[in-house]
C-alpha positions, 0 to 999 in steps of 0.5 A: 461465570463472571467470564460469561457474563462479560463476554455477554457483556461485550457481544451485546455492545458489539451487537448495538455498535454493528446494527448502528453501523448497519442502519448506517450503511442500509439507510436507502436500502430495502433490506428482507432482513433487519439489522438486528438479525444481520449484525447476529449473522455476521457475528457468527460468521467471524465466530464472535458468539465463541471467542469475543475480545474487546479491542483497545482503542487508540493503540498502535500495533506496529513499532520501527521494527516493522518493514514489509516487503511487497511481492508477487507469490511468483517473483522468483521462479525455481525449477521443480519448487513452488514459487512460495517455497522459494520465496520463503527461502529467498526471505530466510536466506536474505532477509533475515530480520531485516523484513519482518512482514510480507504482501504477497499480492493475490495469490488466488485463482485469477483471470486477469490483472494479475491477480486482482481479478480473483475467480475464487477467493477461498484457495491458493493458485496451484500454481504458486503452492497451497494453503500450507505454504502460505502458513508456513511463510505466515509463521515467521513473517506478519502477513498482509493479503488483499481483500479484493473487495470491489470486484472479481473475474467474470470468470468466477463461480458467482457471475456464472450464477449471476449469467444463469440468474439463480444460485450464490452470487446471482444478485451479488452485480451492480447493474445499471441502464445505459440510459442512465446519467453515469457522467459523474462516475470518477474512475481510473480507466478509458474502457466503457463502464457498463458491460453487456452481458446475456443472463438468464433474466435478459441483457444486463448491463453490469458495472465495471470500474476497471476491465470488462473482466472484473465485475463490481459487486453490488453491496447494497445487497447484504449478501455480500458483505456477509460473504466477504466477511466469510472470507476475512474469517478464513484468511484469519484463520490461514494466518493473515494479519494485515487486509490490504483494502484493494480499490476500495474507494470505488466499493459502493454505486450510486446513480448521478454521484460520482460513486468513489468516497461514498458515506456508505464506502466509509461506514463498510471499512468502519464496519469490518474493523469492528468485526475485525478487531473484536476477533483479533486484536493485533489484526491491521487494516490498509485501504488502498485508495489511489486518490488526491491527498486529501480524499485519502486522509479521510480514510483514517475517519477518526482512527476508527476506520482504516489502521494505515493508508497508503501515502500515495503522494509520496512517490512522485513527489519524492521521485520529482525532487530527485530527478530536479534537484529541488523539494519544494513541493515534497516538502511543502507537502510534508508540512502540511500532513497532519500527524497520524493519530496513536492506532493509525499509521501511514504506509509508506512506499516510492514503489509497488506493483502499480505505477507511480500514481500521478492523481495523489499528486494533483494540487500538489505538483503544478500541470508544468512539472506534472508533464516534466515528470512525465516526460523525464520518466518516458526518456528512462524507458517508462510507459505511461497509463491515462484515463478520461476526465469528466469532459473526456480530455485523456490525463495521466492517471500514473507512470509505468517504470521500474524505479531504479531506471526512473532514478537513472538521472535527472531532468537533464538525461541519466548520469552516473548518480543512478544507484546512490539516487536510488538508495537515497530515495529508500533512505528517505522513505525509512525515516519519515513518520510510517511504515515502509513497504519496499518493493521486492524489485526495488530490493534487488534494483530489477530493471525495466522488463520490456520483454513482458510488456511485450508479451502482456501489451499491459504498461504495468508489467514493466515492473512485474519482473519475474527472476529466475532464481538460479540468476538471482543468486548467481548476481547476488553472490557478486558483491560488485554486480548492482543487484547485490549492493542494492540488496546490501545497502537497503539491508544496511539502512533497515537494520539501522531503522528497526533499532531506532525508537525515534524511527517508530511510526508514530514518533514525532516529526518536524520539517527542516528549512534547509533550503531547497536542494537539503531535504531534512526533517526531525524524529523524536521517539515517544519517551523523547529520549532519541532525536534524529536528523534526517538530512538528504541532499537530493542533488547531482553536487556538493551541498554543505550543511551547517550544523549551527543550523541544527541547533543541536544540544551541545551537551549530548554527544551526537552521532551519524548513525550510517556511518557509526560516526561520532560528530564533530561539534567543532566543525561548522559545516558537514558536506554532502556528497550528491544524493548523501544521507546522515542520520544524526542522533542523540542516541545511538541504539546498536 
């Protein structure tokens, strides 16, 4: 009986905090329904009525042990397998625990965007496998699915009923007139923004953040939400643990407002986490929001919102330091980040599936090395996507490029440093404070794939490689071939990662002054047992680091964690061979 009452207890919490947060978000709205009755509907629709736990606020669901691989359901292609078989087996053959998480990117029915135009967001793509393969790899490996939330193809099930004017989904459409004042909307691409469209309630001009083949939602009509959050109710239930937030800045339109980090936006995020978190505990939001840095920062709100953003500036500003030899803006930025919050994180990666954004970079990187970047990036063989500014000049919106071929060389052409470049950028993006997310094809150091650029004419797919398998282990078993030492080496420095408590996401850290061409900074584990010093030489020569300048306790015995090393206290100066990292510690955990 008393845990009856509790949970009682707990539903009418959570009910108050959801009408808040509904009267919040409906505030300009004519709703048929009140929030009262729209909280109680969605409370049922994520069965809370059944099973209801009361989250614990402030805690981190997350440790050093967590890596996550980012991949397509069809990265590998085996004949006569389901593509998410033989990932599965690529995972359990060559991962091991090394990875223990996995985004597969939208593995639903799909028309364009490879995938992020999803026709039906309630089962697999056949042409990947089903529901039960996605289990499976859901057993063994945390899962992180994206919730495409801003949009879906115009192909789907609710826009034929949108064209139709009756059944699900035929109010689902923001729509607006192109008489409209739409010169402030904010948005990633040079395409028209209103597409028309023949309905059975006349000519409708519907909103299109992106392509004319993925259509906005309108969530101003609560409908919506409650389908979405049907959905996030059913991945739950297929074993998804992480909700990747696609495009979600853009979620709510408003007339003569930029429509991008609306108020309404972030109370939808706050919402769905209430709902989220009330229904499993350890459940991880990630909002992908590809803004400047600041915009991206508010993302967390107060630890109520997001659990982890994307740290969307580091990319190009890691990349920019690598190909000039100089960190200034990389760690001028690092210094300026603020330590995320216990229950917060930053998900860290240098590639994915995207480009290198070059708007997280903006006040951040100068017009000057902005075009540098730009222009080194097109010498290796990279394309480059724009999009239209308010006062319709054409600006890079990101740089199209496989990131072992953006690391080739320096601003001075490619060299012969390629491959240590390429590992010292990952080595970075291990240490520093967050998640990392590794790139199934910065894994395995795939090239530019010009053949399917070709064949999409999209920029994009410059990095969307897709292996044949058979290929794949054949380079793989020559441990001289450059796939399997990148493989080898990443695996290396991640096993040495996920053993370390300083390397926690949350675990203290300190920028180093070390000039500009050492990039170094500080970790220190929660209980201050561990330090350790990340220290990169990010140039094409010799750098000498002195130890004095890492007043280290001379007490303690210090190791270099990369090597196995002890450290040499009697030595003055370590030298850095070009593009060398060490990881100098305390505290050795092996």
């Amino acid at each position: 009986m008393d845990e009856l009452n509790d949970m009682e207890e707990t539903l009418i919490i959570l009910k108050n905090k959801l009408v808040q947060q509904l009267n919040i978000i409906y505030k300009e709205v004519d709703l048929n329904i009140s929030c009262e009755e729209l909280s109680e509907q969605l409370i049922k629709l994520m069965r809370l009525d059944e099973a209801c736990s009361t989250p614990v606020a402030y805690q981190s669901h997350w440790s050093q042990q967590d890596v996550v691989m980012i991949t397509y359901g069809d990265s590998l292609l085996k004949a006569d397998e389901k593509p998410l078989v033989t990932l599965k087996h690529f995972m359990d053959k060559y991962l091991g625990g090394s990875v223990n998480s996995v985004h597969i990117l939208p593995f639903f029915p799909y028309s364009s965007d490879d995938g992020f135009s999803v026709i039906d967001y309630s089962s697999v793509n056949e042409s990947l496998g089903d529901w039960n393969d996605i289990q499976a790899i859901a057993k063994d490996r945390r899962l992180m699915s994206d919730l495409v939330i801003n949009h879906c193809s115009s192909r789907s099930a609710w826009f034929d009923n949108f064209i139709k004017g009756e059944g699900i989904g035929h109010d689902f459409f923001y729509t607006a007139s192109p008489e409209d004042d739409l010169s402030e909307v904010v948005r990633p691409r040079t395409s028209d923004l209103l597409r028309e469209t023949e309905t059975g309630k006349g000519t409708q001009h519907v909103w299109c953040t992106f392509s004319h083949d993925q259509v906005d939602f309108d969530f101003r009509n609560p409908e919506v939400l409650k389908s979405f959050v049907d959905i996030i109710r059913l991945y739950l239930d297929r074993g998804v643990k992480i909700f990747r937030f696609d495009a979600v800045a853009f979620l709510w339109k408003k007339l003569n407002s930029s429509s991008i980090n609306l108020p309404e936006t972030h109370e939808v995020i706050r919402l769905l986490r209430t709902l989220l978190e009330h229904t499993e505990s350890d459940a991880v939001i990630i909002t992908e929001t590809n803004i400047p840095n600041t915009q991206n920062l508010t993302y967390f709100g107060n630890a109520n919102e997001a659990h982890a953003i994307y740290n969307f500036s580091l990319p190009p500003l890691l990349i920019n330091s690598l190909v000039t030899g100089n960190c200034l803006y990389l760690k001028r930025w690092l210094m300026s980040m603020p330590p995320s919050q216990n229950g917060t994180a930053y998900f860290n990666f240098i590639a994915s599936h995207d480009g290198i954004g070059l708007r997280p970079a903006e006040g951040l990187l100068n017009d000057y090395e902005l075009t540098t970047l730009v222009e080194t990036m097109q010498s290796f063989g990279g394309k480059v996507s724009w999009r239209s500014t308010a006062l319709g000049q054409q600006k890079a919106y990101e740089i199209n490029i496989a990131l072992f071929d953006a690391l080739q060389g320096t601003t001075k052409g490619a060299d012969s440093f390629g491959l240590q470049r390429f590992i010292c950028a990952h080595a970075v993006m291990f240490a520093l404070e967050g998640i990392p997310g590794v790139y199934i094809h910065s894994l395995l150091g795939t090239q530019n794939d010009y053949e399917k650029v070709a064949n999409t004419q999209q920029n994009r797919s410059i990095n969307r490689h897709r292996w044949d398998y058979q290929e794949l282990e054949e380079n793989l078993g020559d441990k001289s071939d450059h796939h399997a030492i990148v493989l080898a080496s990443l695996k290396e420095l991640l096993d040495i990662r996920i053993k370390q408590p300083a390397f926690h996401p949350n675990a203290t850290q300190f920028t180093l002054h070390l000039g500009l061409q050492l990039f170094g900074f500080w970790r220190q584990s929660l209980d201050r047992k561990q330090s350790i010093f990340c220290i990169n030489n990010i140039t094409d020569h010799d750098m000498e680091l002195s130890i004095q300048e890492l007043n280290l306790i001379m007490t303690d015995n210090w190791f270099e964690l990369i090597s196995g090393e002890p450290l040499d206290m009697q030595q003055e100066v370590i030298v850095l061979s070009p593009y060398q990292t060490v990881w100098i510690t305390n505290n050795d955990y092996k």
